[in-house]
C-alpha positions as CSV (number, residue, x, y, z in Angstrom):
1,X,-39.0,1.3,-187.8
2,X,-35.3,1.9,-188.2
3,X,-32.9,0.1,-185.7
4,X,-31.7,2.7,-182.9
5,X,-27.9,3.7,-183.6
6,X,-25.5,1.9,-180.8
7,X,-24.5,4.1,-178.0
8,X,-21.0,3.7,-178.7
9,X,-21.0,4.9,-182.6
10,X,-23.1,8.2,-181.0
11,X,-20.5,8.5,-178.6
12,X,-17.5,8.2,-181.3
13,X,-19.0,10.3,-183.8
14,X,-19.3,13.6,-181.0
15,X,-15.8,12.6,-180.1
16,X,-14.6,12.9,-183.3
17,X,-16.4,16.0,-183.9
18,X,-14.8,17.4,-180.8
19,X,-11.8,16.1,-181.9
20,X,-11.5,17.1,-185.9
21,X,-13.7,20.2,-185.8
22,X,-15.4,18.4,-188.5
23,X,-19.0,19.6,-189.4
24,X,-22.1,17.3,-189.9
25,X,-21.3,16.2,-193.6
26,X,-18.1,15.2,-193.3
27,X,-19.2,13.1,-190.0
28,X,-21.8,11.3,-192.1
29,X,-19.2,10.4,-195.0
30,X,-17.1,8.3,-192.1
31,X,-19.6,7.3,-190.4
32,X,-22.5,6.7,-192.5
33,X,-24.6,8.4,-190.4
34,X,-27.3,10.6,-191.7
35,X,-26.9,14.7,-191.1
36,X,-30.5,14.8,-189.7
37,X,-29.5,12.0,-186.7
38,X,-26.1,13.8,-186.1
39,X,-27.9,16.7,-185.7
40,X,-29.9,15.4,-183.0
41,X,-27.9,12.4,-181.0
42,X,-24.7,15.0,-180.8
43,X,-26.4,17.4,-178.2
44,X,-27.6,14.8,-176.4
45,X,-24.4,13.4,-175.9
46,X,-22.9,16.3,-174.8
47,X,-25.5,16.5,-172.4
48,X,-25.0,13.4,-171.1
49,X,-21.4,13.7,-170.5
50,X,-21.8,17.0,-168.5
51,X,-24.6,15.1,-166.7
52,X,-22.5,12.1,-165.7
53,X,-19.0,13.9,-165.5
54,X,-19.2,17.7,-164.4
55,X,-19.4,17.1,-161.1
56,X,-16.4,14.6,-160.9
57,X,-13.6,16.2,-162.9
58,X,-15.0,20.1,-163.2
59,X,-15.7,21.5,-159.8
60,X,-14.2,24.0,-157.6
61,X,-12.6,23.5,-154.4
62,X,-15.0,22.7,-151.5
63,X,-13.3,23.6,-148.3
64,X,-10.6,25.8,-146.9
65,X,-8.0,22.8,-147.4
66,X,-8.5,21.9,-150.8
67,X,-8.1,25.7,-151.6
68,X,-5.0,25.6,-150.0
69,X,-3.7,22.9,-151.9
70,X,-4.3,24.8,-155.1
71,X,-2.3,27.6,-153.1
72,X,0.0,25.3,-152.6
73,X,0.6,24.3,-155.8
74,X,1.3,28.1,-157.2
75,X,3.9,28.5,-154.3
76,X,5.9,24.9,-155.4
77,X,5.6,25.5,-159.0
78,X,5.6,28.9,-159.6
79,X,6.8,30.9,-156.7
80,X,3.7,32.8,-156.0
81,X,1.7,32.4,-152.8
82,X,-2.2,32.8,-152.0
83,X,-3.3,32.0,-155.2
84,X,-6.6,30.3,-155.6
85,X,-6.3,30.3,-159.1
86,X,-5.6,32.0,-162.9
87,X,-8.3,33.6,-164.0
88,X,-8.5,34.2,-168.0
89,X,-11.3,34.7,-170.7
90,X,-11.2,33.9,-174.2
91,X,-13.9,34.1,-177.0
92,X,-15.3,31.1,-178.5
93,X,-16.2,32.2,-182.2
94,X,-19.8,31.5,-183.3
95,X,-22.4,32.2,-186.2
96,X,-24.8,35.1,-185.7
97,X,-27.9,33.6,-184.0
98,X,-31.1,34.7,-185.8
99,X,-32.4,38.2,-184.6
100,X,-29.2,38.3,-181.9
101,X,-28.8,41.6,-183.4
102,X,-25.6,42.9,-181.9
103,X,-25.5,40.6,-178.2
104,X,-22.9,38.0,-179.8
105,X,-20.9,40.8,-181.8
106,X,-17.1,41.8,-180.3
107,X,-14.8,44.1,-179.9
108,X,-12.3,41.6,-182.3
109,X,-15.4,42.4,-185.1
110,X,-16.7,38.8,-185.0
111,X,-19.7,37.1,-183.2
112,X,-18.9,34.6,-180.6
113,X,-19.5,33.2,-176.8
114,X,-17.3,34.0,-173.8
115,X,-15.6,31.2,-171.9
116,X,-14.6,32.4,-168.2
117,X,-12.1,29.8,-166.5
118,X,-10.2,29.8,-163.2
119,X,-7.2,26.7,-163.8
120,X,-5.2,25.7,-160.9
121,X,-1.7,25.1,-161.4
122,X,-1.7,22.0,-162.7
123,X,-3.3,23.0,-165.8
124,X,-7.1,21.7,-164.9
125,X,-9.7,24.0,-164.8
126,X,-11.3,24.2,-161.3
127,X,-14.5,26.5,-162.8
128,X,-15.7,27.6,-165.9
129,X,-18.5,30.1,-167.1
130,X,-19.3,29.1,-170.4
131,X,-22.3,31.4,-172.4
132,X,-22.0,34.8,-172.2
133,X,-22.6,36.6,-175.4
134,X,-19.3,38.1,-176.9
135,X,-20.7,41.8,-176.6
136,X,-20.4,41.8,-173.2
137,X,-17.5,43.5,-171.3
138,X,-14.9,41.7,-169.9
139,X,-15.7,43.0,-166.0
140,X,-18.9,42.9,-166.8
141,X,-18.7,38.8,-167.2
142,X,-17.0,38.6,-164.2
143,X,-19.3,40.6,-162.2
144,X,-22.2,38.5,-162.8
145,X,-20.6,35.0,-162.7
146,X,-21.3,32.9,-160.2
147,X,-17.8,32.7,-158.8
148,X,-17.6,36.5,-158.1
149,X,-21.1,35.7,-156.4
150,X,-20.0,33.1,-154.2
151,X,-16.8,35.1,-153.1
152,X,-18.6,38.4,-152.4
153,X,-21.1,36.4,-150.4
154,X,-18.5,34.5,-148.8
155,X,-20.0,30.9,-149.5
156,X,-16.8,29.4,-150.9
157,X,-15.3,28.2,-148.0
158,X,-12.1,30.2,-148.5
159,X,-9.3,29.6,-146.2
160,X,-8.4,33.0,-143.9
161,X,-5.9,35.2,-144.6
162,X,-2.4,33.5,-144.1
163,X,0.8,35.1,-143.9
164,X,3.6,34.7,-146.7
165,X,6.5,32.8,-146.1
166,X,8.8,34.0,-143.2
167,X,6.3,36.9,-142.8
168,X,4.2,38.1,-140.4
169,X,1.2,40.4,-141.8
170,X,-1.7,38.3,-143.0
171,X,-3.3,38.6,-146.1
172,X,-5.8,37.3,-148.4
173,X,-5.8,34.3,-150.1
174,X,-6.6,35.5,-154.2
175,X,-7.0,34.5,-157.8
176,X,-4.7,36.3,-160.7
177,X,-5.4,37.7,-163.8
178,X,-4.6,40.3,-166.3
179,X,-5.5,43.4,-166.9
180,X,-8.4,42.6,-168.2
181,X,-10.1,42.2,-165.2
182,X,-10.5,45.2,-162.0
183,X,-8.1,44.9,-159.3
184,X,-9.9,43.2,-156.1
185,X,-9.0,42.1,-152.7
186,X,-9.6,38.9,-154.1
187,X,-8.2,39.0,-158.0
188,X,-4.8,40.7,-157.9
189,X,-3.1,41.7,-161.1
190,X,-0.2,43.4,-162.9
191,X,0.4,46.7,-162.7
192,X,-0.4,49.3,-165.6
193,X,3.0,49.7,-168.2
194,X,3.0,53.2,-168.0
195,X,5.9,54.4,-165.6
196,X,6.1,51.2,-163.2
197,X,8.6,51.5,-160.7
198,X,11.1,48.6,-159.6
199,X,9.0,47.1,-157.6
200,X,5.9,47.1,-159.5
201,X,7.7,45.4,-162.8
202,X,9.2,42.7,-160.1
203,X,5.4,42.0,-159.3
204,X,4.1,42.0,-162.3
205,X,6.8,39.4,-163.4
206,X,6.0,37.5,-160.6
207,X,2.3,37.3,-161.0
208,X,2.0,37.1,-164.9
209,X,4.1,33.2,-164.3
210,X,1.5,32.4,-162.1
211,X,-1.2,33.5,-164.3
212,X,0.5,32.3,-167.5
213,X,-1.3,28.6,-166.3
214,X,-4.8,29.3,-167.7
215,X,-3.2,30.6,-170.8
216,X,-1.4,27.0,-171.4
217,X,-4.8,25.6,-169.8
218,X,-6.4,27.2,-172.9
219,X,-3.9,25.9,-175.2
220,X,-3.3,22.7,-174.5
221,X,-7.3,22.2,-174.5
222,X,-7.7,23.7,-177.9
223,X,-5.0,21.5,-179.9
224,X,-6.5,18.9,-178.2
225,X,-10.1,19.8,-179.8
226,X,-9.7,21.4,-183.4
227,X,-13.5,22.0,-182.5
228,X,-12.2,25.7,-181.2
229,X,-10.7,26.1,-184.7
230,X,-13.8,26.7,-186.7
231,X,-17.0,28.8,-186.1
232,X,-19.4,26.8,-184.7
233,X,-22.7,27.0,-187.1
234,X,-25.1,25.5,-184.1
235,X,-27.6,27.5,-181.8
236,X,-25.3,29.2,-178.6
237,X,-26.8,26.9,-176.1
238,X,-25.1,23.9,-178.0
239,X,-21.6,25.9,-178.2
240,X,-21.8,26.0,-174.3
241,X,-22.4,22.6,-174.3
242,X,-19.3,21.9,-176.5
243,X,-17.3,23.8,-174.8
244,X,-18.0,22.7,-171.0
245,X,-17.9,18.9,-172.7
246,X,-14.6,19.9,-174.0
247,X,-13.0,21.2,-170.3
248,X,-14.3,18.3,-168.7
249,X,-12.4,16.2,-171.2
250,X,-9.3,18.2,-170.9
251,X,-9.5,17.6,-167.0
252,X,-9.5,14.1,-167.5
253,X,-6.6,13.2,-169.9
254,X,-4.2,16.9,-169.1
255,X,-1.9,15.2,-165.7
256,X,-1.1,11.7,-167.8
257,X,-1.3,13.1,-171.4
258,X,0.2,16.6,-171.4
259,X,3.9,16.8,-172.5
260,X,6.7,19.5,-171.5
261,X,7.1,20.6,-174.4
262,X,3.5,21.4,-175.0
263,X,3.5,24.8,-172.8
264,X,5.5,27.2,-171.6
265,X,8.2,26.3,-169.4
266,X,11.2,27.2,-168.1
267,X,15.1,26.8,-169.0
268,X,17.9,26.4,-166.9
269,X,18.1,30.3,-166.5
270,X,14.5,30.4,-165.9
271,X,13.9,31.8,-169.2
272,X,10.4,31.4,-170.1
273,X,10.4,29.0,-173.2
274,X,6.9,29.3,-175.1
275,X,5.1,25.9,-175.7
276,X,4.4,24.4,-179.2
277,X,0.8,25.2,-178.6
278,X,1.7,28.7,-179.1
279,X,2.7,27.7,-183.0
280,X,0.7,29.0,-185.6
281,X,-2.9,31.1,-185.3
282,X,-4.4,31.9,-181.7
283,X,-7.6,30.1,-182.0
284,X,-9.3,31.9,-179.1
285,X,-9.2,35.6,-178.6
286,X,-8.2,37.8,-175.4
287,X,-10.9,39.8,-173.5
288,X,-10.8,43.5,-174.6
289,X,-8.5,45.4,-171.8
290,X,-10.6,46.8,-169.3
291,X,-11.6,50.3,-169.4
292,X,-12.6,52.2,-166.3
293,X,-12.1,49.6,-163.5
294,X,-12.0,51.5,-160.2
295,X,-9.6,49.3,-157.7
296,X,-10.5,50.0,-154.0
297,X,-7.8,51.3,-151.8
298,X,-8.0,48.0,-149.7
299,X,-7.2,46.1,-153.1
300,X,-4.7,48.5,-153.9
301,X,-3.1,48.4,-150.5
302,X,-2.9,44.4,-150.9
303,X,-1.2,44.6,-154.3
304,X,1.4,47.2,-152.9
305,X,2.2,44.8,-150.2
306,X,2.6,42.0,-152.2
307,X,5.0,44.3,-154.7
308,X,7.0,44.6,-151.3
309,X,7.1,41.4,-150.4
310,X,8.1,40.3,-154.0
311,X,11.2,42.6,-153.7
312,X,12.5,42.1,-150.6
313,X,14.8,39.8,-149.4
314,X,12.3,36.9,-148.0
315,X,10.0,37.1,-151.0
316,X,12.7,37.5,-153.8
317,X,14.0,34.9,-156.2
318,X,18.0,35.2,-157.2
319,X,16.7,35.3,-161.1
320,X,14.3,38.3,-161.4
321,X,15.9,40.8,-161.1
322,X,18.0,39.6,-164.3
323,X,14.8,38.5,-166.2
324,X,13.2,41.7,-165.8
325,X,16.3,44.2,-166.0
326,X,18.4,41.7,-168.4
327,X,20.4,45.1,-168.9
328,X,20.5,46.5,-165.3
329,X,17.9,49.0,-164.2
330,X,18.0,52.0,-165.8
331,X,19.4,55.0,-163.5
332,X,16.1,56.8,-163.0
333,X,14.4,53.5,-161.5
334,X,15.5,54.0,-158.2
């Protein structure tokens, strides 16, 4: 009977597949394992770590306070208050699973997973829905994930409507996204281009640096793990395990590790300066826009307000108006 490997060279060979995006082969020319092992030990590691980790460094909020600290983290950072969160999705390419048929097949004409994450302004993902099959529509996968659940049921222990600063109507506290997603009470996002008023560009401006978070979240995570780079050959149920491995990970190492440089940020004029993950090929693919969302007129009614707010004199910052109308507005704006 052969020796069983060391726990430690099963642990470095998965990080290093992680890591290098390197299949099987290649990982049993370094390490002098064989392919048939690899193929076994590695989705038991990944296992493990979500078994031992998940809980610890990829969880959401648990009570109305800690939610408000991720609020408060949007308002420090990034000017934008009552947000829980940026919301994004991005597609995770895969191989064709055997009789998948068309389930796995999207709109960007390759097969792939969906990877649904909410990252707090820090950069660390605070909830991830890893799985669902890259046919599916972008509301769709939000409708049916278990965070949508748990708000419309009202068992995450949300904090109550709060006023903005130095105002006096209370609203609700929400997650951002793009347009990818319907307009809720409780996921606010830009306004359509077509004909936006003042006000409604202002807003838009203002929510998009807010949401602009999970896109870095995204980034940073996938130079960090070339494993994104390549189209994973392995059964769907392993890709969800590499991927939830991978945003625990990133949780872990992104406050110490992550450099300025590495995202967007911000000159001196508040100029948004893209980060150097941004640099060569988009590894991950954008949700198709959403087609046919129906925002209610209490969602709607929040977003206006908020557009309001953003404009007037206690919600304002001295540099949008310059960011978004670098050449004045035009006449027929007002």
């Amino acid at each position: 009977m052969r020796p069983a490997l060391p726990v430690g060279l099963k642990l470095g060979v998965t990080l290093r597949y992680l890591a290098t995006g390197d299949d099987y082969t290649s990982l049993h020319y370094d390490f002098r394992v064989s392919v048939p092992s690899i193929s076994r030990f590695v989705p038991k590691v990944l296992k493990a770590i979500i078994q031992v980790y998940k809980d610890e460094y990829l969880h959401c909020p648990r009570t109305p306070e800690a939610w408000k600290e991720v609020a408060d983290g949007f308002s420090r950072r990034w000017n934008y208050h009552n947000c829980l969160g940026a919301l994004d999705g991005k597609h995770v390419p895969i191989r064709r699973p055997p009789h998948a048929g068309s389930k796995f097949f999207n709109y960007k004409k390759f097969h792939s997973i969906i990877l649904l994450a909410l990252a707090d302004s820090g950069l660390r993902f605070i909830y991830v829905d890893v799985g669902a099959e890259g046919g599916a529509g972008d509301a769709g996968t939000w409708n049916r994930c278990t965070l949508q659940q748990a708000i419309e049921s009202g068992a995450l222990s949300l904090p109550d409507d709060t006023c903005l600063p130095h105002d006096d109507t209370p609203l609700p506290y929400h997650i951002v996204g793009d347009d990818a997603f319907a307009l809720q009470p409780r996921l606010m996002k830009p306004y359509s281009n077509r004909s936006q008023i003042p006000q409604q560009r202002l807003f838009s401006y203002r929510l998009s640096r807010a949401r602009r978070v999970v896109e870095n979240a995204f980034g940073v995570m996938q130079r960090k793990f070339k494993v994104f780079g390549v189209t994973q050959g392995i059964l769907p149920a392993t890709v969800r395990d590499v991927v939830t491995t991978c945003c625990i990970l990133h949780n872990m190492v992104v406050t110490p590790a992550i450099q300025p440089a590495e995202i967007d940020h911000e000159d001196e004029d508040h100029n948004i300066v893209p980060g150097s993950w941004r640099e060569g090929e988009t590894l991950m693919a954008d949700l198709a826009p959403a087609r046919g969302n129906n925002p209610s007129r209490r969602a709607k009614a929040v977003r206006d307000y908020l557009a309001n707010y953003y404009t007037s004199e206690v919600g304002a910052v001295p540099w949008q108006e310059r960011l978004v109308y670098p050449r004045g507005r035009p006449q027929d704006a007002e």
